[in-house]
N, C-alpha and C positions, 0 to 999 in steps of 0.2 A: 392844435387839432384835438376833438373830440375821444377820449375815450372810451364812455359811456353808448354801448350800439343796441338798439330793439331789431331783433331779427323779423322780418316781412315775411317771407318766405322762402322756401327751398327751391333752388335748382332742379329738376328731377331728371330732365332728357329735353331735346330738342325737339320743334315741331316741324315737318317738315325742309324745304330747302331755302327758306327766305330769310332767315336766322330768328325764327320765333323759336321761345322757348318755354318750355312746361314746368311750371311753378305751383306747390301745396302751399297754400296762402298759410302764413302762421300769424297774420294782420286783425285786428278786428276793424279795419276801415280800409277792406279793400280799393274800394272807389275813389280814394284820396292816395293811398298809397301809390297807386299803379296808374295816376291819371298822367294822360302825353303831357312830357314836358318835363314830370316830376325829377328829382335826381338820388336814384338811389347806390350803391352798393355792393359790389360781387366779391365778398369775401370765399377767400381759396382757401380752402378745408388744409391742403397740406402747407403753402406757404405761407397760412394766416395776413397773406396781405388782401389790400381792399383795392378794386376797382372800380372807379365813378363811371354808371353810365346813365344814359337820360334817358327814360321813358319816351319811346315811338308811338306803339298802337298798346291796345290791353282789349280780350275781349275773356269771355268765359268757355269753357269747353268740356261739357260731362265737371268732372270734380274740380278741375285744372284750373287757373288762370293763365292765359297764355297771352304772353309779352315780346315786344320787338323792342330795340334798342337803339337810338340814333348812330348813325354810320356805323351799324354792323347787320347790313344788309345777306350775308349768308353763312349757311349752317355753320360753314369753317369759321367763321367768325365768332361765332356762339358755343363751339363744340368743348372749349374747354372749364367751362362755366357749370358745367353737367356736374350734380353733388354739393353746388356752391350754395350758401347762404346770399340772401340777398338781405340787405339791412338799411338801417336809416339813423341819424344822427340821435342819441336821445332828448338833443334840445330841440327835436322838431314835432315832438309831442303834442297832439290838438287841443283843447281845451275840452276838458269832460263835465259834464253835469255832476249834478247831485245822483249816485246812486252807479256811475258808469266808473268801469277801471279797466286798464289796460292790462293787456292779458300777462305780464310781462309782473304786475302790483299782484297777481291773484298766484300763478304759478308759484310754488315751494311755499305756500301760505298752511298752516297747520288747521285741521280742524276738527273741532269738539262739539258737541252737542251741547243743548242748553243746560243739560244736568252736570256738567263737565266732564264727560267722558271724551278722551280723546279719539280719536276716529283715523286717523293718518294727517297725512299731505297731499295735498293738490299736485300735482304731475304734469297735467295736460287739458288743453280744454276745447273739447269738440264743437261746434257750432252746425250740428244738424236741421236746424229750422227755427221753427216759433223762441224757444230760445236756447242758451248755452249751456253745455252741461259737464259739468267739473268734476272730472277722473281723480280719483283719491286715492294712492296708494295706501296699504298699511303691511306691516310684519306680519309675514308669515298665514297672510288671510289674499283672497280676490280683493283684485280691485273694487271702489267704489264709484258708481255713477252718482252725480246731485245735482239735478233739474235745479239751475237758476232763477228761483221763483220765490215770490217773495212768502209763500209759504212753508217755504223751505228753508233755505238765506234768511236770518234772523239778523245778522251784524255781518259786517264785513269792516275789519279793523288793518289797513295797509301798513303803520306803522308799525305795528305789533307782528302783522305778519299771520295776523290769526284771525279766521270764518267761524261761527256759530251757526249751528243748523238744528231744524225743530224736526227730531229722529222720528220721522213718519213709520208707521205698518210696512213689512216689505221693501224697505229701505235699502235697508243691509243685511243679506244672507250671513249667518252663521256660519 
């Protein structure tokens, strides 16, 4: 069996009495992850074991993804799933273009400006609309936001583990 797991998303709380449940998508391919049928993963936070269950229904809700699961048709069936990772094998990885990476390649990736200054690490990566935008920690300063754009994004190097970015005006507060 797999060792290798891409977390989908989190647990958050139940919806309802049907056994749907409230998910913060941490996926960048919702629509595939979460389609009826699919089979994903309820890892338990305390007893790090995993749970197969099949995707039922998926629809969207305010920020949420909210999901059912075959034969567990109520809330008691779901309620202890609250706080869990939901995950997915890493050999089930889609095929990506030129230019696309899974959030999973980009997170703890270093990044430097084209002059080599370092700048922090990638942390976290929100997906508020038109496009992505990748939270950069650094020491001892605020965090950084960096619009995934390709006037921004100069390289994006996965092996290496390292971003280059073209330090725009306003960029990064002092």
């Amino acid at each position: 069996m797999t060792t290798d797991w891409l977390n989908v998303g989190k647990i958050v709380n139940t919806h309802g009495i049907r056994g749907e449940v409230r998910v913060i998508s941490r996926t960048d391919f919702p629509e595939e992850r979460y389609k009826p049928g699919t089979e994903l993963f309820v890892k338990n936070e305390t007893t790090n074991k995993r749970e197969p269950v099949v995707i039922k229904s998926h629809r969207k809700h305010k920020q949420f993804e909210l999901l059912t699961f075959e034969g567990l048709d109520n809330v008691n069936d779901v309620e202890s799933f609250k706080g869990s990772l939901l995950q997915v094998s890493k050999d089930e990885t889609p095929e990506l273009e030129e230019g696309e990476f899974l959030y999973s390649d980009i997170i703890g990736c270093s990044v430097q400006t084209t002059d080599g200054e370092q700048i922090g690490d990638i942390k976290e990566i929100l997906s508020p609309g038109a496009n992505d935008v990748w939270v950069v920690s650094r020491r001892g300063a605020k965090d950084v936001l960096i619009p995934y754009i390709e006037s921004v994004v100069k390289r994006v190097d996965i092996t290496g583990k390292t971003v280059t970015i073209e330090l725009m005006e306003g960029l990064i507060d002092e």
